[in-house]
C-alpha positions in Angstrom: 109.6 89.3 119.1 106.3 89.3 121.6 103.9 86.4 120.7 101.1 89.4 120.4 103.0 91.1 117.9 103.5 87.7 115.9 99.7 86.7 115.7 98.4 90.4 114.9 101.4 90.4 111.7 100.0 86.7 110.8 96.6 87.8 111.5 97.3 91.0 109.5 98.8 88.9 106.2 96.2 86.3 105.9 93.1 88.8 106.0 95.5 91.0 103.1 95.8 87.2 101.1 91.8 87.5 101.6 91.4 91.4 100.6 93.8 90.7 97.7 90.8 87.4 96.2 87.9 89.2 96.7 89.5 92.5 94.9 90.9 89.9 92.1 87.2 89.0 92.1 85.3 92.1 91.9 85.0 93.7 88.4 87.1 96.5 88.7 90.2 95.3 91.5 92.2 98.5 91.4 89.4 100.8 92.3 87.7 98.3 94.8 91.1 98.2 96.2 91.6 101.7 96.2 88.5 102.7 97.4 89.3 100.6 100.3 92.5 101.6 101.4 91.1 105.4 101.1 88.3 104.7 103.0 89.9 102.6 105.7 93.0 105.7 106.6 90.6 108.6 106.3 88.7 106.6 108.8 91.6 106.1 111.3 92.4 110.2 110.7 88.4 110.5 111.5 89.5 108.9 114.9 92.0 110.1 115.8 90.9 113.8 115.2 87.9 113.3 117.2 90.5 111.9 120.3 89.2 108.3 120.4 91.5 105.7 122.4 93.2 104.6 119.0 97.4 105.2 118.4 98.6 105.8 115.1 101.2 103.2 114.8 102.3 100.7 112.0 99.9 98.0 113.2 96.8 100.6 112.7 97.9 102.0 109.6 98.1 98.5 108.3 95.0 97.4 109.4 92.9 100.5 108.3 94.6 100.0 105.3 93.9 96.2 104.8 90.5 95.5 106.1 89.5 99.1 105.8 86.5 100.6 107.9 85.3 97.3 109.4 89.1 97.0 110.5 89.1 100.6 112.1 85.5 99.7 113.8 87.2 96.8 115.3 90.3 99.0 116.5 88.3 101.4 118.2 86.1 98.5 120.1 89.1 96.8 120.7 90.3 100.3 122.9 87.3 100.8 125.1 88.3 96.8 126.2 
């Protein structure tokens, strides 16, 4: 395996740990959760519709999905780099 692909997976699990505590803390988890992970993919379909420089892979899927919109705002800056 590529060291990139090792930190982004490590990177990826430790900021799901952290999703996973502050869902645990909020007073309804499974919607803050859901609400989330909704949020996050409709936002990666957003842009991808409109063309932006953004591949729908594994990686993106599970960052959207993880961090949700804040994660696909970071994906798109991270393709105009």
């Amino acid at each position: 395996m590529d060291l990139m692909t090792i930190c982004v997976t490590a990177y990826l699990l430790i900021c799901g740990l952290f999703m996973l505590v502050l869902c645990k803390r909020s007073k309804h988890p499974l919607r803050t959760g859901a609400v989330s992970i909704a949020g996050g993919l409709l936002a990666l379909g957003g842009v991808s519709v409109a063309g932006l420089a953004v591949p729908v892979n594994l990686y993106t899927l599970a960052v959207s999905a993880v961090l949700g919109i804040p994660g696909v705002a970071g994906l798109t800056a991270l393709s105009f780099l």
